[in-house]
C-alpha positions as CSV (number, residue, x, y, z in Angstrom):
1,X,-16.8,-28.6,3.4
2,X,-13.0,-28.9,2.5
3,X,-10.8,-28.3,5.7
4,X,-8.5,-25.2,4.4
5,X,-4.9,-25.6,4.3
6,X,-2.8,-24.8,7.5
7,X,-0.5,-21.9,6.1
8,X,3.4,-22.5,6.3
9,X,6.2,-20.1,5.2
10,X,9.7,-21.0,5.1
11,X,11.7,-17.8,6.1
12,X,14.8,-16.3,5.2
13,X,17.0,-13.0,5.3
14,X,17.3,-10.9,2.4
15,X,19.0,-8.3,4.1
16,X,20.0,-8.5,7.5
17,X,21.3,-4.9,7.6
18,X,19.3,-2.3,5.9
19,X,19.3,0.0,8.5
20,X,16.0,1.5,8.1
21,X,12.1,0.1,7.0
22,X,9.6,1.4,5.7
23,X,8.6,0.7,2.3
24,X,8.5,-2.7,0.0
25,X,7.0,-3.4,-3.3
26,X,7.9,-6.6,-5.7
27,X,8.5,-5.5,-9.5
28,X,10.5,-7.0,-12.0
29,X,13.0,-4.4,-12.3
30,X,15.6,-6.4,-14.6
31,X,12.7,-7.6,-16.7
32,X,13.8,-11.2,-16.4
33,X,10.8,-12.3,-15.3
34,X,11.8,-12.6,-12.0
35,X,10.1,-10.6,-9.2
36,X,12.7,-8.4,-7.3
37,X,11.8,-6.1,-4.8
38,X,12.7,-2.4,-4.0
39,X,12.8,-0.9,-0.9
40,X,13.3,2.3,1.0
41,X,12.9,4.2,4.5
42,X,12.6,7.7,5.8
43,X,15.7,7.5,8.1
44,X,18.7,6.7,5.9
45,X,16.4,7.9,2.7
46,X,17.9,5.5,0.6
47,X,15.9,3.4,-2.2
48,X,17.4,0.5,-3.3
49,X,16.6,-2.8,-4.9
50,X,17.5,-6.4,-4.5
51,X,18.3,-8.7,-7.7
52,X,16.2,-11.9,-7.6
53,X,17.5,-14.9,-7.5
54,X,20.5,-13.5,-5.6
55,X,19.3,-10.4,-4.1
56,X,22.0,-8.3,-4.7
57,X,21.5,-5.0,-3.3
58,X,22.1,-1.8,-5.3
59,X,20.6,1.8,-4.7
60,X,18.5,3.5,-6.8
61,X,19.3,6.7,-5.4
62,X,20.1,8.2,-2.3
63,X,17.7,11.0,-0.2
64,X,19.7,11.2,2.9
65,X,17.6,13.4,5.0
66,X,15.1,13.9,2.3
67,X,12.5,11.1,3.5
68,X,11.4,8.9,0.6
69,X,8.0,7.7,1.6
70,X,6.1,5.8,-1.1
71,X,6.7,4.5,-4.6
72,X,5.1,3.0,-7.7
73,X,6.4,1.5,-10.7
74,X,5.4,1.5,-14.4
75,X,7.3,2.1,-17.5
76,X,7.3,5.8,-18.0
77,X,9.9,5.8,-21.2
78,X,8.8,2.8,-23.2
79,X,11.7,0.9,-22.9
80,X,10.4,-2.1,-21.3
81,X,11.6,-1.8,-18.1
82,X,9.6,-0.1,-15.0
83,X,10.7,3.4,-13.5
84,X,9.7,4.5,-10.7
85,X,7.8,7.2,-8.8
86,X,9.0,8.5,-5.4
87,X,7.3,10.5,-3.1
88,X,9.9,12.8,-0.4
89,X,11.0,15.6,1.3
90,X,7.7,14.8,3.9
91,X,9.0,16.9,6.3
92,X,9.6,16.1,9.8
93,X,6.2,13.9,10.3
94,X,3.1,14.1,9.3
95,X,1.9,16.5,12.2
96,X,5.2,18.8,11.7
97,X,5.2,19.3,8.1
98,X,4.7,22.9,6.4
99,X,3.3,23.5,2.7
100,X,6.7,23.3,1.4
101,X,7.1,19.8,2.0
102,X,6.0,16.9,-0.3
103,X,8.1,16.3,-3.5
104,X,7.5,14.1,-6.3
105,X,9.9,12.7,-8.4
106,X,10.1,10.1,-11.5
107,X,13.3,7.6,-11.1
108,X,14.5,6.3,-14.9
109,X,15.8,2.7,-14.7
110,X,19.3,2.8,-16.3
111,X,18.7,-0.9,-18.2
112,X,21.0,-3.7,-18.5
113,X,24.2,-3.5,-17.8
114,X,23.8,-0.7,-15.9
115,X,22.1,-1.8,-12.6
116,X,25.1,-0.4,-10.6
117,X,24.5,3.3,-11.7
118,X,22.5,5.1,-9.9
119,X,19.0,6.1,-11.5
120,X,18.2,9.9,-13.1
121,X,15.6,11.7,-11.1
122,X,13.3,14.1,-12.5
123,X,10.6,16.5,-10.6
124,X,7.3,15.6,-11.3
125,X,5.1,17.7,-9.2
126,X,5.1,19.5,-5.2
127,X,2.4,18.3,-2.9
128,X,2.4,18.3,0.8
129,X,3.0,15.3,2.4
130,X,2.4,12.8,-0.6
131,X,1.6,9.3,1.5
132,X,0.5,7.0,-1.4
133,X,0.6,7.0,-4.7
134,X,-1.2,4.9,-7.9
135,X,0.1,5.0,-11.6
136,X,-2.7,3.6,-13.9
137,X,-5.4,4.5,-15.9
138,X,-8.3,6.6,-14.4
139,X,-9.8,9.1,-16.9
140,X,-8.3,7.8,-20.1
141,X,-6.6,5.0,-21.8
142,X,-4.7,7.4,-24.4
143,X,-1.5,8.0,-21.9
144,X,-0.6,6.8,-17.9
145,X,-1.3,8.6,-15.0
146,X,-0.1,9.0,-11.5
147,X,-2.6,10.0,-8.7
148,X,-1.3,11.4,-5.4
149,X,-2.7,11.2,-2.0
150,X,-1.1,13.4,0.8
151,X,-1.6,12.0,4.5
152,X,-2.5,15.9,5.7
153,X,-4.6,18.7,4.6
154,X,-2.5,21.1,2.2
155,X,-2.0,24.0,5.3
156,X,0.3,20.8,6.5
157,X,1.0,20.8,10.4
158,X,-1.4,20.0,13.3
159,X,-3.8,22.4,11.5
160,X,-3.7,19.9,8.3
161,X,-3.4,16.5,10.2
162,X,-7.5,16.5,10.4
163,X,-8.1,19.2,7.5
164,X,-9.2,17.2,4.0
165,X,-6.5,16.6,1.7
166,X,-6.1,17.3,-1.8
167,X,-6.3,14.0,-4.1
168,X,-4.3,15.2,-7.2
169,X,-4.4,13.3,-10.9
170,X,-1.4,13.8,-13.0
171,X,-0.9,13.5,-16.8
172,X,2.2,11.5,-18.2
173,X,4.1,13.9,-20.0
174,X,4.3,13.2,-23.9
175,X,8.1,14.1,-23.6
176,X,8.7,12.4,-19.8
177,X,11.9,12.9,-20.2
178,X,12.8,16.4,-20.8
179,X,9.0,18.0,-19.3
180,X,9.4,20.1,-16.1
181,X,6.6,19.3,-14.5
182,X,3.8,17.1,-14.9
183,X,0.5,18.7,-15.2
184,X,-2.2,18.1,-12.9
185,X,-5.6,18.7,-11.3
186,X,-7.3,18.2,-8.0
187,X,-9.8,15.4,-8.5
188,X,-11.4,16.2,-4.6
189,X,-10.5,18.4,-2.0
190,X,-12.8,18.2,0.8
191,X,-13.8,14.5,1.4
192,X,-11.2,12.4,3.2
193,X,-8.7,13.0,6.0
194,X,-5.5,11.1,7.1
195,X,-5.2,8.6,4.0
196,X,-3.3,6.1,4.9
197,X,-4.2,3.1,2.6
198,X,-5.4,3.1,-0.8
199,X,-6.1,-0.5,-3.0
200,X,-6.7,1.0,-7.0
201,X,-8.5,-1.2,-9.3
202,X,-11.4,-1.8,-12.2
203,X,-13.6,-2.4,-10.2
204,X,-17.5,-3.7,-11.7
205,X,-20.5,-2.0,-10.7
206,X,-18.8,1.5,-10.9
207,X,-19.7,4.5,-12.9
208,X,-16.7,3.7,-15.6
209,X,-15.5,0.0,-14.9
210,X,-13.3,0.6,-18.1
211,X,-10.8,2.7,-15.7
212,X,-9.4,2.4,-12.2
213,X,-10.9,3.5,-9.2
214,X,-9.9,3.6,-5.9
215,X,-10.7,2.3,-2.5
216,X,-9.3,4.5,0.3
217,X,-8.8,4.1,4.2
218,X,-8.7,6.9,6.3
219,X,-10.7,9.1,8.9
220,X,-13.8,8.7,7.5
221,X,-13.6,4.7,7.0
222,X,-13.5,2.7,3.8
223,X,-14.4,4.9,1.2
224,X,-14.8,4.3,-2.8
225,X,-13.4,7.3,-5.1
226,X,-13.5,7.2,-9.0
227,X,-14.5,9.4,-12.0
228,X,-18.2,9.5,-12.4
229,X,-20.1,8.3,-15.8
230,X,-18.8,11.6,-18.1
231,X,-16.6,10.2,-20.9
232,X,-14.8,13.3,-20.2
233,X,-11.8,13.2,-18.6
234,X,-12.2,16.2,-16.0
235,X,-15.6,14.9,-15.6
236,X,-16.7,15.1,-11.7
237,X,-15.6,12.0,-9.4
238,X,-17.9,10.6,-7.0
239,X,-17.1,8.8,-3.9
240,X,-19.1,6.5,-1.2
241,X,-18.7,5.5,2.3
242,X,-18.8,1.7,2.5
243,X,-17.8,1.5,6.5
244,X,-16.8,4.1,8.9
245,X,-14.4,2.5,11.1
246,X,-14.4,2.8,14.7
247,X,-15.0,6.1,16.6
248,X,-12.3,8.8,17.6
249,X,-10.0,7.4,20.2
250,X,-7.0,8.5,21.4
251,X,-3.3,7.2,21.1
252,X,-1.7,7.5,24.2
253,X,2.0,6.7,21.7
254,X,1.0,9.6,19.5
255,X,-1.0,11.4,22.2
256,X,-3.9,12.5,19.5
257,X,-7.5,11.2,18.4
258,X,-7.7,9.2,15.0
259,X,-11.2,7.0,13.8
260,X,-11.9,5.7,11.1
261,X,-9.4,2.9,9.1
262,X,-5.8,2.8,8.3
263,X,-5.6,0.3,5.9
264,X,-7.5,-2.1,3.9
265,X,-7.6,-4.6,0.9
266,X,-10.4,-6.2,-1.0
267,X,-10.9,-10.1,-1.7
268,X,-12.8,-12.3,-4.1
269,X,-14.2,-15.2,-1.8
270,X,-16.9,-17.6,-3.4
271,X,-16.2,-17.3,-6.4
272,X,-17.1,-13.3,-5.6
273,X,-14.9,-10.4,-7.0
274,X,-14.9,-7.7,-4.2
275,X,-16.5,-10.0,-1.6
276,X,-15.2,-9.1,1.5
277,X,-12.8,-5.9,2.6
278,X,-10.2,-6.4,5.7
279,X,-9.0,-3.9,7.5
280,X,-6.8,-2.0,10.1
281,X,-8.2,0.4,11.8
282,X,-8.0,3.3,12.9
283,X,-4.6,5.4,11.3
284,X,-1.7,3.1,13.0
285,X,-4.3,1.1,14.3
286,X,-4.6,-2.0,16.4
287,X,-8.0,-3.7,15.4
288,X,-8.6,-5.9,12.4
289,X,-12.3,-5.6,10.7
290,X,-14.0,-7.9,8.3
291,X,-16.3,-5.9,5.9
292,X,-19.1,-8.3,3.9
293,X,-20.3,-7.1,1.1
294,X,-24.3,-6.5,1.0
295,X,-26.4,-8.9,-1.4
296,X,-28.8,-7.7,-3.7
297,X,-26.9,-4.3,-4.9
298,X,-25.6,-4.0,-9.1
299,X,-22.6,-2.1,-7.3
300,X,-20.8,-3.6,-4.6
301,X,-20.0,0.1,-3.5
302,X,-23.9,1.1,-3.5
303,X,-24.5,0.5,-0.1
304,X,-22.9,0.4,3.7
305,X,-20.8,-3.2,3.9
306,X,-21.7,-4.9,7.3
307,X,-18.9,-4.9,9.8
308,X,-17.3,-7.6,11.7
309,X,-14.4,-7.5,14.4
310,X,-11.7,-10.1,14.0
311,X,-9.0,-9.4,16.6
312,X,-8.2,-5.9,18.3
313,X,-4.3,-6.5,20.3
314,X,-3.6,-5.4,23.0
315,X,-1.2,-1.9,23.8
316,X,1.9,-3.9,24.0
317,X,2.9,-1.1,26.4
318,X,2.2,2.3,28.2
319,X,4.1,4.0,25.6
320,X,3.1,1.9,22.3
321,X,0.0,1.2,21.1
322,X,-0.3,2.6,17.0
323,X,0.8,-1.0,16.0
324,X,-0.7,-2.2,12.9
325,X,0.7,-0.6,9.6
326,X,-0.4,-3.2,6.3
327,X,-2.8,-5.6,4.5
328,X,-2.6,-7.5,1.3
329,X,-4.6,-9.7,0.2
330,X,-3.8,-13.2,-2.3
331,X,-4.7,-16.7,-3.3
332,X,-2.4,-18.3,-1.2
333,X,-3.3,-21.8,-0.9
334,X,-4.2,-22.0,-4.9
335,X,-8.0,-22.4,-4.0
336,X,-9.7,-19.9,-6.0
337,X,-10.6,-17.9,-2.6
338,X,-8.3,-15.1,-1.4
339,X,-6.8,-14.7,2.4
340,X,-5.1,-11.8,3.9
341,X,-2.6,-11.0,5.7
342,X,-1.9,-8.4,8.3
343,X,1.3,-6.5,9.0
344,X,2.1,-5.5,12.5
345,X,4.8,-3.2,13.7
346,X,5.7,-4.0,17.0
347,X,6.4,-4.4,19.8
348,X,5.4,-7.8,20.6
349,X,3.5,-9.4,21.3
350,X,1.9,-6.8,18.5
351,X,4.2,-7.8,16.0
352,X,4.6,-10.0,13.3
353,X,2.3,-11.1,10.3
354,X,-0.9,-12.9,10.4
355,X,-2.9,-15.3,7.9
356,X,-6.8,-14.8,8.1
357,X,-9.0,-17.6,5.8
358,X,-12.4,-15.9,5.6
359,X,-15.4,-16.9,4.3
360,X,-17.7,-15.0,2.1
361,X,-20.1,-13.9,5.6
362,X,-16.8,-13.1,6.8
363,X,-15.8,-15.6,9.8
364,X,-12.6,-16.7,10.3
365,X,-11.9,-19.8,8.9
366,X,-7.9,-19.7,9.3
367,X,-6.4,-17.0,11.8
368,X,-2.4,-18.1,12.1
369,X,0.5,-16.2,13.2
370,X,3.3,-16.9,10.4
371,X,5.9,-14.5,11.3
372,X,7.5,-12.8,14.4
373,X,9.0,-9.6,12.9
374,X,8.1,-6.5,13.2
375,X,6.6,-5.6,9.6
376,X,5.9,-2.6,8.2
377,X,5.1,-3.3,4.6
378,X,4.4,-6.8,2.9
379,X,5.4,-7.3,-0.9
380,X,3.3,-10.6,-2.5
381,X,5.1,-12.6,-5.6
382,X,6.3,-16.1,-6.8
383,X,9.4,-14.9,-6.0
384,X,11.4,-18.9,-6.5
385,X,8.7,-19.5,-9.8
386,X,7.2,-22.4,-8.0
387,X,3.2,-21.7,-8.7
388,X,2.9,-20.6,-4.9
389,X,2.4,-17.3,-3.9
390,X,5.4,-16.0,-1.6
391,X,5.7,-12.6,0.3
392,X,8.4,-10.8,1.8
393,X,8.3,-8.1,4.7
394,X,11.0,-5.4,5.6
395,X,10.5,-3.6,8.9
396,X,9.2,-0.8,10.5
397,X,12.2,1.5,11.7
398,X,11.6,5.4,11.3
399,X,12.6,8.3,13.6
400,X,10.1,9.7,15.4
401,X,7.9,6.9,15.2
402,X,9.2,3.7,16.1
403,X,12.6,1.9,16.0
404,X,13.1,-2.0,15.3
405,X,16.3,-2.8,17.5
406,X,17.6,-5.0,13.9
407,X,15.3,-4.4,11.3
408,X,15.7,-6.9,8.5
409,X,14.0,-7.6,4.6
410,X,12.9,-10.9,5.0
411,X,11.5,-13.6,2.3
412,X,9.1,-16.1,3.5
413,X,8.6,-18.7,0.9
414,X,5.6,-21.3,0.7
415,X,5.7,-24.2,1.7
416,X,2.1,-25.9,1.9
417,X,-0.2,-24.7,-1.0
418,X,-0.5,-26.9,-4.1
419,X,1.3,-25.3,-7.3
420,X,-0.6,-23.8,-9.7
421,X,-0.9,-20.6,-12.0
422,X,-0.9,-17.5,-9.5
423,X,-1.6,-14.0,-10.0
424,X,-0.2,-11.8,-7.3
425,X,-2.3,-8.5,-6.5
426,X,-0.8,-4.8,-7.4
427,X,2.3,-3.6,-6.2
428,X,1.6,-1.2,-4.4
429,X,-1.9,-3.0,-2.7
430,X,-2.8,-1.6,0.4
């Protein structure tokens, strides 16, 4: 058996003054064919982006005390250039939000020459709450579409926090630019609760492996979601429990019950595709999980995965404990199997990011601490062109929640797999 690589990262600051953290994604916003990254956070409400190789730092638009939470990127014009879509207005949190909060809105890149203006934004829909959000194909190939997943039921408040929450499917407008609204449907209201993670893909095995589906992490576990076998496009979705997570327990840092899983991505090990699921768990969780996928099934979402627990931290402290926040998953070393890594929020010793080598029964092959910041989202690229897959991290600093004391965006370069050709996972995985 070959002895797997020893991971090493060569960090460096990106930003060293951001002044907020919360969300990161790598896109190639200048379409140079360079990976940049954008980035935003729900206490200054700014999104900006940072100009690879130099990363310059210009804003995209500024939210101040309207909250952007998530984003996804995908040309919506047909220029050749991504835009964006930002969800906002949250609300105070996610247990004091009404059903007028939730806002979703389409960012137009302004193309060369004028990265310093700031981007048009146009409505695209209201939802309460909107946590996540996936632009892609999932009923049809004729036009894009975003789907939405709001954190709380649509009542909002402490009577939505555990109510099921409306998963919404939107059309891309045939005139994007001047359409008021984009029109949409509810593709299932009564399933999940507290989505906090959500990895979209073609998966094989499922009812229409021609479109995305979706792989969600929430109260209820690790769940699949995707349209079911009708060629019609508001054909009923289906939707499976793989895992459920671990039972209700309560937060003493939010002072409330959560089960289930907070976050998740999927690896191809062996040779494999969708061979083994890791995960955080539960919402804001503080365990790691190891799902194997069961032998023997056409589907790898046709039965239960087996569970195995990797590491569960310790409380850092009496008054924090809802630590972990991210996981993505890439070929790192260049050795055809993928590893994952985990994003903590803090405070130490519950902080930083660690590297997990699995195999395909799901042992741990490589568990390695390879960074000390607190990290609240991880964006995976060749960001220096080398044939390595790098990531960076920007930190977790939101009112309300938790505070980093210097939250920085942070670029952690590799530095011991051999080169090769990469292929870095989705944006927005996890």
């Amino acid at each position: 058996m070959t002895v797997p690589a020893t991971p090493k990262f060569t960090e460096s600051v990106i930003d060293a003054d951001p002044r907020d953290g919360y969300y990161l994604q790598a896109v190639d916003i200048d379409g140079d064919g360079r990976p940049d990254l954008v980035a935003s956070g729900l206490s200054r409400g700014e999104v900006v982006w940072y100009q690879n190789p130099s990363w310059t730092k210009r804003t995209i638009v500024s939210l101040t005390g309207r909250k952007p939470v998530a984003l996804d990127t995908a040309d919506l014009t047909g220029d050749g250039l991504p835009d964006l879509v930002l969800s906002h207005d949250y609300g105070n949190c996610m247990f004091n939000c009404g059903p007028q909060d939730g806002k979703i809105s389409w960012l137009q890149n302004p193309g060369a020459g004028k990265w310093n203006t700031p981007w048009s934004r146009r409505h695209v829909a209201d939802l309460v709450a909107t946590h996540r959000l996936r632009l892609g194909h999932f009923t049809t190939d004729r036009r894009l579409q975003l789907a939405a997943f709001p954190v709380v039921g649509p009542q909002g408040g402490a009577a939505g926090v555990h109510s099921p929450v409306h998963v919404m499917l939107y059309d891309l407008p045939d005139d994007v630019l001047n359409a008021e609204a984009w029109q949409g449907r509810a593709v299932d209201t009564s399933h999940f609760t507290v989505v906090h993670g959500v990895v979209s893909a073609r998966f094989p095995g499922t009812p229409r492996p021609d479109r995305e589906s979706f792989l969600l992490a929430g109260g209820e576990g690790i769940s699949w979601l995707g349209p079911g076998p009708g060629a019609a496009p508001d054909s009923p979705w289906q939707h499976a429990t793989l895992g459920t997570g671990v039972p209700p327990q309560k937060s003493p840092e939010l002072g409330r019950y959560f089960q289930g899983t907070g976050n998740l991505a999927v690896g191809r090990i062996g040779g494999r595709p969708c061979a083994v699921i890791v995960t955080l768990e539960p919402f804001h969780g503080n365990t790691v999980a190891a799902y194997v996928r069961p032998n023997g099934t056409p589907s790898p979402f046709a039965k239960p995965w087996r569970r195995k627990e990797l590491k569960v931290f310790a409380h850092p402290s009496a008054q924090y404990d809802a630590v972990g926040h991210h996981v993505v998953v890439a070929d790192f070393d260049n050795d055809g199997d993928d590893e994952f890594l985990i994003g903590m929020r803090g405070p130490a010793p519950a902080q930083g990011v660690w590297y997990y080598k699995l195999d395909a029964q799901g042992n741990t092959l490589v568990e390695q601490q390879v960074s000390t910041e607190s990290t609240a989202r991880i964006a995976v690229a060749d960001f220096n062109g080398d044939g390595r897959l790098d990531f960076a991290i920007t930190a977790y600093d939101t009112v309300g929640y938790y505070r980093t004391k210097a939250p920085k965006v942070r670029l952690y370069t590799n530095a011991f797999a051999w080169p090769g050709p990469v292929t870095p996972p989705p944006g927005g995985d996890g």
